[in-house]
C-alpha positions in Angstrom: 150.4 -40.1 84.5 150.2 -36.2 85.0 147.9 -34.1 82.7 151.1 -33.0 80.6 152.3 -36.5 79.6 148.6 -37.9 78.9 148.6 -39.5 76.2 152.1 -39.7 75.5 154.1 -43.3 75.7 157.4 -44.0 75.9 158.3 -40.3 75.1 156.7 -41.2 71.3 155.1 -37.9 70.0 151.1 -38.0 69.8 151.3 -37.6 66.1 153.1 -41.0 65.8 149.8 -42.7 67.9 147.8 -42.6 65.2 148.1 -45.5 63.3 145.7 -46.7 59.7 144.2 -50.0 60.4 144.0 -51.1 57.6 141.1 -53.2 57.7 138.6 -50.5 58.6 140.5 -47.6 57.0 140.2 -45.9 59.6 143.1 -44.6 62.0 143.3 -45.4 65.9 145.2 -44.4 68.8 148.5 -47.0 69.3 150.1 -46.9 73.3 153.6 -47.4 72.1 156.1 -47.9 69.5 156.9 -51.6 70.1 153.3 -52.1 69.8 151.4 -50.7 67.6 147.8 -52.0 69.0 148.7 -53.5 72.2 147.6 -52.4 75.6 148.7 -49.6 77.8 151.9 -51.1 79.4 151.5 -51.7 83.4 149.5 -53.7 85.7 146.2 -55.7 83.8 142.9 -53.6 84.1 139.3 -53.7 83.0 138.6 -52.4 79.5 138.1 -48.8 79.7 135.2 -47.3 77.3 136.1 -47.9 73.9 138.1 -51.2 73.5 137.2 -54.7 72.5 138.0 -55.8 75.8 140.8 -58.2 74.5 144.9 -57.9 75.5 146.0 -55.9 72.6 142.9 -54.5 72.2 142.4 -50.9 69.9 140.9 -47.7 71.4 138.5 -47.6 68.8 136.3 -44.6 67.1 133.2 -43.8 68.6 130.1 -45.5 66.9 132.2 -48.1 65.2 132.8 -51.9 65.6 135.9 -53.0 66.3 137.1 -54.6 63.2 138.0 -58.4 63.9 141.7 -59.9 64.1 144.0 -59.8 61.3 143.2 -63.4 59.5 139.7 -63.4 59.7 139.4 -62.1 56.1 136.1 -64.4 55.8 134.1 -62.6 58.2 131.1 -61.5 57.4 130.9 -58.0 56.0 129.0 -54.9 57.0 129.7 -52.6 54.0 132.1 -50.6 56.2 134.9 -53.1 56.5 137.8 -53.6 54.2 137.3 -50.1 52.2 140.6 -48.5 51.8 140.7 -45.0 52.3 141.2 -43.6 48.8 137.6 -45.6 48.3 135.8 -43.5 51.0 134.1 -40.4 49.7 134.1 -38.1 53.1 132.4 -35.8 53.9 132.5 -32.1 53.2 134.1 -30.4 56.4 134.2 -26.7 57.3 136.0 -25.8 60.5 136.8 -21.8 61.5 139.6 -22.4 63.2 140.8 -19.0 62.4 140.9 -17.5 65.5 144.3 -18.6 66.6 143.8 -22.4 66.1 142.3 -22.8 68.9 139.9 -25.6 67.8 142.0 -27.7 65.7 141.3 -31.0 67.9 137.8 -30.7 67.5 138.5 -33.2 64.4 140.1 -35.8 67.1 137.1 -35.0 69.6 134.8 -36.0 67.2 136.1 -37.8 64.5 139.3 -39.9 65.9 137.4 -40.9 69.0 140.6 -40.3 71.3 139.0 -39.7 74.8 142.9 -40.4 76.2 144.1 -37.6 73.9 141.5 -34.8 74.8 142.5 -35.5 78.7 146.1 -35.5 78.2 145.1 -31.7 75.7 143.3 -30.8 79.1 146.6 -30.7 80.7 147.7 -28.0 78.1 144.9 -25.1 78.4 145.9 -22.1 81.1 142.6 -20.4 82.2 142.0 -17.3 84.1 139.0 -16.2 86.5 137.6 -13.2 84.8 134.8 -13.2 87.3 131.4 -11.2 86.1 133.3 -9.8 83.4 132.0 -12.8 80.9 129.4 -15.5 80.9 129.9 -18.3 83.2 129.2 -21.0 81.2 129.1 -21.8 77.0 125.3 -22.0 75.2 125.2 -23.8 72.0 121.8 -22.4 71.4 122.5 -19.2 71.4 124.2 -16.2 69.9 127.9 -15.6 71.1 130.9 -13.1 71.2 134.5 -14.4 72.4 137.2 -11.5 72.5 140.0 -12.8 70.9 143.7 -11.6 72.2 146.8 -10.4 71.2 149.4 -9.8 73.8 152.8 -8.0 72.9 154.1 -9.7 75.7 158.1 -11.1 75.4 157.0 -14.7 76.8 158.4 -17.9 75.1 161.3 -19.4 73.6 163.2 -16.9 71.0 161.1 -13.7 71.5 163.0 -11.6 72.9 163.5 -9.1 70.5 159.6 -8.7 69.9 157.7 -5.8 70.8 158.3 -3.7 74.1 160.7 -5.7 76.5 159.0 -3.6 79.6 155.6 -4.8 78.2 153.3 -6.7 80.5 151.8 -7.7 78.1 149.0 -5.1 76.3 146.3 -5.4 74.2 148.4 -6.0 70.3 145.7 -7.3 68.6 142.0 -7.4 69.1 139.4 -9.3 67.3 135.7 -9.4 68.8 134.1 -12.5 67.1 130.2 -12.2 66.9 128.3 -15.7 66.1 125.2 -15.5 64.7 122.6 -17.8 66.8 121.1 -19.5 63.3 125.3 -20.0 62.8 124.9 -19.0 59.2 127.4 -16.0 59.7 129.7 -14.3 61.6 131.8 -11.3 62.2 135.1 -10.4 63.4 136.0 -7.1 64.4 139.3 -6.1 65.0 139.6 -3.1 67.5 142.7 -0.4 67.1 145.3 -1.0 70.1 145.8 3.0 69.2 142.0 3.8 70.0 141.4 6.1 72.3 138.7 4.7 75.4 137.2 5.0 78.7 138.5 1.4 80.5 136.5 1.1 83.8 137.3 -0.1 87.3 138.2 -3.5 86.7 137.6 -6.7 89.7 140.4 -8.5 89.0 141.4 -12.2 90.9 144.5 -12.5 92.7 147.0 -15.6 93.2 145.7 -15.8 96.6 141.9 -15.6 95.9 141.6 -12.5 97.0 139.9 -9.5 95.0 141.8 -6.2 93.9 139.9 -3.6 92.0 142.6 -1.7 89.5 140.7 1.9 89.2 139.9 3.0 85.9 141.3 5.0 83.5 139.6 8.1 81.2 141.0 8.8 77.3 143.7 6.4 76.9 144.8 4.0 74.5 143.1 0.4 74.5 145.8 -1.3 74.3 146.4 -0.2 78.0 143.2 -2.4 79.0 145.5 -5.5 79.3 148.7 -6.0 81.4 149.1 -2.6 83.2 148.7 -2.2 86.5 147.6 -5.9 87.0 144.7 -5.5 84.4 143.6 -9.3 83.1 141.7 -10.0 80.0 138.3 -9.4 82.1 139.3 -5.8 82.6 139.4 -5.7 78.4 136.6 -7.7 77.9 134.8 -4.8 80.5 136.1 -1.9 78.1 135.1 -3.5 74.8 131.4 -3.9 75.9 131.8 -0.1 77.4 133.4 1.1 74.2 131.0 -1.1 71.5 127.9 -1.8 73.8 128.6 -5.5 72.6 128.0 -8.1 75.5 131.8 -10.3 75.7 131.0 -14.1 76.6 134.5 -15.2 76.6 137.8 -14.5 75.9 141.0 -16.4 74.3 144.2 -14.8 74.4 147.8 -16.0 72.8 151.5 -14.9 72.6 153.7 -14.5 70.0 154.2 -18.4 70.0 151.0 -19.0 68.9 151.5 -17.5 64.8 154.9 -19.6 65.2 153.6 -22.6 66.4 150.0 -22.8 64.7 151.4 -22.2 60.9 154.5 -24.5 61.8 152.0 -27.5 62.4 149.9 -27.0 59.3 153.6 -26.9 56.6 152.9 -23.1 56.4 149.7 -20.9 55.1 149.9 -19.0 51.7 150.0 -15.0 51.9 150.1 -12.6 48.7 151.9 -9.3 48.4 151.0 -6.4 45.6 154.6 -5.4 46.3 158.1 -6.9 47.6 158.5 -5.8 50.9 161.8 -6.1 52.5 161.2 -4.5 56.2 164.2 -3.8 58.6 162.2 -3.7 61.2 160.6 -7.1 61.1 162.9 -8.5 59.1 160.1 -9.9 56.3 161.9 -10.4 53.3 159.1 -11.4 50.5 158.6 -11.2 47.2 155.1 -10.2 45.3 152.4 -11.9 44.5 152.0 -15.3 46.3 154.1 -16.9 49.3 154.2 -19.7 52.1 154.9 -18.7 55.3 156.1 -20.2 58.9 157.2 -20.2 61.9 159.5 -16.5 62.8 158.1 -15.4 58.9 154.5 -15.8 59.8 155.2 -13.8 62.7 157.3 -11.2 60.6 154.3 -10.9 58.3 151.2 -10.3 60.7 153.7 -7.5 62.9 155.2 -5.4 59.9 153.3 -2.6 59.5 156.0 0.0 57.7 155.9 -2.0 54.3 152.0 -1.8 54.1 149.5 1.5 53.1 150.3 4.5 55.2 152.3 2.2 57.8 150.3 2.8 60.1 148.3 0.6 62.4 145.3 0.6 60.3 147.0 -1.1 57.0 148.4 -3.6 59.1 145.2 -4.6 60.5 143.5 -5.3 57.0 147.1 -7.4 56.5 146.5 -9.5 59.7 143.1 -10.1 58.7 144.2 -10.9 55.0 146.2 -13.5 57.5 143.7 -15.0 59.4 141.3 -15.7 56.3 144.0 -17.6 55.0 144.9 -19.9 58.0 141.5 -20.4 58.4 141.4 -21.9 55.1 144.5 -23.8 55.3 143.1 -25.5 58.6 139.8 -26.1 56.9 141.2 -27.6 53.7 141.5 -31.3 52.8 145.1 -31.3 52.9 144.7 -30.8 56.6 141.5 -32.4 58.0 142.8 -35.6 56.4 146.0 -35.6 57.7 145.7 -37.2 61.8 149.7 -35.8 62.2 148.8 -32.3 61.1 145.6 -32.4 63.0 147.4 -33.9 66.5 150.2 -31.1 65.7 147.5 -28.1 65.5 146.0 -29.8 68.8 149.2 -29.8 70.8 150.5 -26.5 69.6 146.9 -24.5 70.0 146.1 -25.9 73.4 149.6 -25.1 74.8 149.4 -21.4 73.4 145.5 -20.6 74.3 144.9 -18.5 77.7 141.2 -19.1 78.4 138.4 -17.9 80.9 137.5 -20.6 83.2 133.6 -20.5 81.3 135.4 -22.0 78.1 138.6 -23.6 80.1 137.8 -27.4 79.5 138.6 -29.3 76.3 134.9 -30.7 76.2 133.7 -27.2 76.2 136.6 -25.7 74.0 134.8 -28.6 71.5 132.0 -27.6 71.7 132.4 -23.5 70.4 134.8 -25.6 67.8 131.5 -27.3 66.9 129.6 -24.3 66.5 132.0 -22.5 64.4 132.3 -25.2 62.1 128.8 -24.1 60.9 129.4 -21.0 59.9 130.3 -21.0 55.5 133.5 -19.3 55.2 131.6 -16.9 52.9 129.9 -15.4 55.6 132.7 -15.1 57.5 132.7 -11.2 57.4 136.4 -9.6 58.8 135.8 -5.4 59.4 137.4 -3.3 61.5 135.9 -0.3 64.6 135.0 3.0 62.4 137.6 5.3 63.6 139.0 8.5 62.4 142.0 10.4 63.8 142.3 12.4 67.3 141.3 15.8 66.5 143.2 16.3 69.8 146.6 15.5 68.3 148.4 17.8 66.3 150.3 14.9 65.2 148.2 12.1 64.6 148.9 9.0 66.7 145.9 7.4 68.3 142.2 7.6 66.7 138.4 7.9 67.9 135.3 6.6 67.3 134.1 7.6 64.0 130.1 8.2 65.6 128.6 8.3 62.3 129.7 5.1 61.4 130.7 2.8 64.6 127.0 3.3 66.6 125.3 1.9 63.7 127.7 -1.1 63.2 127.4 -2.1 67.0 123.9 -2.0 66.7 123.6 -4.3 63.8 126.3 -7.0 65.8 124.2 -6.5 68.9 121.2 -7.4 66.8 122.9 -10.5 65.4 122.9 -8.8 62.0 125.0 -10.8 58.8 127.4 -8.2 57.3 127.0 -10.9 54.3 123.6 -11.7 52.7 122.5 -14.7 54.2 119.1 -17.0 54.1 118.4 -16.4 58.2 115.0 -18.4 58.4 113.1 -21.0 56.4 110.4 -19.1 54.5 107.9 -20.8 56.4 109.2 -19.9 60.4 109.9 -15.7 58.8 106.3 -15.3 57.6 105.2 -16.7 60.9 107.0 -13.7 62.6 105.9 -11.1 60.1 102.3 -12.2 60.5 102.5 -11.4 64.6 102.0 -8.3 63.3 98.9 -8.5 61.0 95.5 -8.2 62.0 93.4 -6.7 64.2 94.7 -4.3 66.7 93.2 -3.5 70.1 92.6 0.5 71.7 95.6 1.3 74.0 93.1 1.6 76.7 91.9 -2.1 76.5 95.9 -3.4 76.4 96.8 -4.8 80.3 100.1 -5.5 80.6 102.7 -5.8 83.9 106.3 -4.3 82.8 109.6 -6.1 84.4 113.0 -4.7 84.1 114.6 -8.1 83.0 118.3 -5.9 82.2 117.3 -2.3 81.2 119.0 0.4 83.1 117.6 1.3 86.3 114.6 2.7 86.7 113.5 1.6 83.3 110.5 -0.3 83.9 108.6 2.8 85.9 110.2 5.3 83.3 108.2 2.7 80.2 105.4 2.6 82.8 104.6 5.8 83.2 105.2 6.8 79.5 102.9 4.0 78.3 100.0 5.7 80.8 100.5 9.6 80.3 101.9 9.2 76.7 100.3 6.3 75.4 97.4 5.6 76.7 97.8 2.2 78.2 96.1 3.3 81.4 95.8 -0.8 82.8 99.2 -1.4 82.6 101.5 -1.9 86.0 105.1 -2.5 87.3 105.9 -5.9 88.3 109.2 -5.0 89.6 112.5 -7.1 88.3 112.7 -10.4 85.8 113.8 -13.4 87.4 116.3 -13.3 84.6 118.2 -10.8 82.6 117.3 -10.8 78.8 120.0 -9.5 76.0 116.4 -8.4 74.1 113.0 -7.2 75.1 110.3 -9.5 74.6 106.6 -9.5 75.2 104.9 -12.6 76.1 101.0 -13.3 75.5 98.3 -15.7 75.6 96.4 -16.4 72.3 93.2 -14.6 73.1 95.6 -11.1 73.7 96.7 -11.0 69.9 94.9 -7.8 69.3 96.4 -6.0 72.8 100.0 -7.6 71.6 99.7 -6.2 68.4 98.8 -3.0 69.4 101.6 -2.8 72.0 104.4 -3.9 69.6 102.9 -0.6 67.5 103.6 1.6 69.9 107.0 0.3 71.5 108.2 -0.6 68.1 108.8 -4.3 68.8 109.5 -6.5 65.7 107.8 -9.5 65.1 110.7 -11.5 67.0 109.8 -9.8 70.1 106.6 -11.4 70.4 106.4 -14.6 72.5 103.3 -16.4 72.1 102.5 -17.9 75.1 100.6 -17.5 79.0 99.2 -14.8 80.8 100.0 -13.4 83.8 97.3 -12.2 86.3 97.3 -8.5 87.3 96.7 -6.5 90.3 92.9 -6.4 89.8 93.1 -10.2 89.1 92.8 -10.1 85.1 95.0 -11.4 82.8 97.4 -9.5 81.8 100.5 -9.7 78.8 104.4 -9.5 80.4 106.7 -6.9 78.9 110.2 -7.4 79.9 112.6 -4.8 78.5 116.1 -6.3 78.2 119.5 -5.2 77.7 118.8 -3.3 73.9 115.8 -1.1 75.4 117.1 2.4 74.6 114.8 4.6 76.7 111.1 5.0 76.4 109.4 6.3 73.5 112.8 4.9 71.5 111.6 1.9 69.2 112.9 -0.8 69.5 112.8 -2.4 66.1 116.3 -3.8 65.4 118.0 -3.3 62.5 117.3 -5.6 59.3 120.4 -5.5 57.4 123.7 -4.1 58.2 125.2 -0.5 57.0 126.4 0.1 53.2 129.7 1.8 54.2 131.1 -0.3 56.2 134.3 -1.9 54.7 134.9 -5.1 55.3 136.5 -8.6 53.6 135.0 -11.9 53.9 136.8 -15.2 54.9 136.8 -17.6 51.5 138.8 -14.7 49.3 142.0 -14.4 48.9 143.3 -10.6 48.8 146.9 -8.9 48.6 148.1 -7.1 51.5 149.2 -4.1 49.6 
């Protein structure tokens, strides 16, 4: 069967394969309508993974028993079988699924056991090559940022008469979603399509494998990072980092199908208005205070923009957000993550509108970020959006800049995996640890040997720190060791036990936090002592800049967290 009909039998929809076995209370994956647990149709094969072996057998859940043949009511019981499911207490589940749906089948993945399914959803997923523009590969141990998309492009059944029909497709919307690597928060940051940027040269992949390079552009709207000129999502993932100074893993990127399709699957999402709004433009027609949207209304509502504050691009912004809080409760509500048609539906529809980079492209991995958001408390789901103000270049204002007293020292605090909510980061035990790296006893800077490596600092860095530490500092037995095996998103400083004193007095003068400090091995140095290993990563600013990250993030930044519900107004 080819990857698009996986899964499917006899033309039945995948939401009808999920049938309640009742003696288990639990619902499995049937192969046809005729037979509602009876083998896949065709020529006799060995039991794949999964069944009882038997003709008729079930695919069955993962780390369950197969329950036994109707009949055998006398069995023996295991405390599991027989319980209906209005008996079952289950368990609490959170999923942010917010961005776009994307991850709606993690329930299946994990929870439904359908290992047929999540091949025939690999069928669904479109990927692109985005090259070095993003990570290769996913880390669930780590911190992550995946650049969510919006294109304005007219693809898909019935839109037409949506945004610019000469569009390739630009930048609409823009969220950059920052994970924290404890998962206990995380931020989206939605970026102005109408903010003015440098976008670089961008590598981009062609049909035939070859490689074009589409040059650059200086001052121009970001929305103009994606679609022109053969520009892929890599090349806007290359001017967010530019722009922000925020490292972009991974992107996902939808069409206007994707609000239709994902609020159609779930019956709608709730939205609230201060105000009626009947818009020409985008033909929304609502009334105020609370309504369900779907389908071409869901769309109406996260594209108007002349019913909300100053119509401009920046009220609608806080309305899409307003948005996305909501869906992301609606998919994370009971009503939904106990529903196996609702849950197949969100599958199907958010596979089939997801554009992906190939790091991210398989379903197995597209589970596993699912898993990882599902983590994060929608409380600490902060939404914000780039400090801007207008173009002092414009004498009518229409695009906007970097607000600099504002947007540096929110980039920094995302860089630094700072919570724009308060949030319990470490047991109390593991954060005095940390703090107490710093206590004690501090050796002279003339007794503190260390070998500096550039391990992703600018070029040049590590004989720049080097020669600063000497002349500056002091630190006369210190060396340069050249370049890291491996490039670091934060500069670290490794020592051995008996070099407390030297580390202690280093992380004084570079202004390293207690995080920064690796206990661990020496190193041995030119004159064949043992030395501690500096390695300044991506966040070193220059030497002589500390580099103590921030601790909390700034008071006047605006922002609206994921488990309220607010008015567009």
């Amino acid at each position: 069967m080819d990857a698009p009909g996986r899964g499917r039998s006899e033309g039945m929809d995948p939401a009808d394969q999920w049938v309640l076995n009742p003696d288990t209370g639990e619902y499995e994956l049937r192969s046809g309508p005729s037979a509602p647990r009876s083998a896949v149709p065709g020529p006799r094969r060995s039991a794949p993974p999964g069944t009882d072996g038997a003709a008729g057998g079930r695919t069955r859940i993962p780390g369950r028993a197969v329950p036994p043949p109707r009949g055998r009511r006398s069995a023996p019981d295991d405390g599991r079988r027989g319980r209906r499911p209005a008996q079952r207490k289950p368990k609490a589940k959170r999923a942010l699924l917010w961005t776009g749906g994307t991850m709606a089948f993690v329930v299946l993945a994990t929870g439904a056991g359908g290992y047929l399914y999540l091949e025939h959803l690999e069928g669904n997923v479109t990927t692109t090559d985005v090259g070095g523009a993003g990570r290769g590969d996913f880390r669930r141990d780590e911190a992550f940022n995946i650049l969510v998309i919006g294109t304005d492009k007219r693809t898909g059944k019935g839109n037409e008469g949506y945004g610019d029909k000469n569009s390739a497709g630009h930048a609409d919307t823009t969220v950059l979603l920052h994970v924290s690597e404890d998962r206990s928060n995380a931020t989206a940051l939605s970026i102005p399509r109408d903010l003015i940027v440098d976008i670089p040269d961008c590598p981009t992949r062609q049909e035939d494998g070859t490689e074009r390079v589409v040059p650059g552009l200086q001052g121009v709207r970001f929305n103009r990072s994606l679609g022109e000129a053969g520009r892929d999502p890599g090349c806007t993932m290359l001017t967010v980092e530019q722009a922000t100074g925020i490292p972009v893993d991974h992107f996902m990127m939808a069409d206007f199908n994707a609000v239709k399709t994902l609020t159609t699957a779930v019956n709608g999402i709730p939205v609230c208005l201060e105000h009626p709004v009947d818009d020409e433009e985008s033909k929304l027609r609502l009334p105020a205070g609370e309504s369900t949207v779907e389908g071409e209304q869901a769309l109406a509502f996260v594209r108007t923009r002349h019913s909300f504050g100053n119509q401009g691009d920046l009220d609608r912004i806080k309305v899409q957000q307003h948005f996305l809080a909501s869906l992301m409760r609606k998919m994370s509500s009971s009503d939904t993550l106990t529903s196996p048609a609702k849950l197949v539906k969100l599958a199907e529809a958010a596979t089939k509108a997801l554009t992906v980079d190939t790091g991210i492209g398989r379903v197995s991995t597209l589970k596993d970020v699912a898993l990882e958001l599902k983590r994060v408390p929608p409380k600490n789901i902060s939404f914000t959006t780039v400090p801007v103000k207008d173009n002092p270049a414009e004498k009518v204002k229409a695009t906007v800049v970097l607000d600099e007293s504002k947007a540096p020292r929110l980039f920094e605090a995302i860089r630094n995996d700072v919570s724009l909510t308060e949030v319990k980061r470490r047991k109390k035990k593991e954060k005095d640890a940390v703090a107490a790296r710093l206590k004690g006893e501090k050796a002279p800077a003339s007794e503190v040997r260390v070998q500096v490596l550039n391990g992703g600092a600018p070029s040049g860095s590590a004989q720049e720190t080097l020669r600063w530490l000497q002349v500056e500092e002091g630190v006369t037995k210190s060396e340069n060791a050249g370049n890291a095996d491996e490039e670091l998103k934060k500069t670290t400083l490794e020592y051995a036990p008996d070099q407390a004193a030297q580390a202690r007095r280093l992380a004084d003068i570079l202004g390293l936090s207690g995080s920064a400090m690796k206990p661990g091995e020496s190193v041995t140095n030119a004159q064949g002592l043992p030395a501690m290993t500096l390695t300044l990563g991506e966040d070193f600013k220059g030497a002589g800049v500390p580099l103590t990250p921030p601790d909390k993030a700034p008071d006047d930044i605006e922002k609206s967290t994921a488990d309220k519900v607010e008015c567009a107004s």
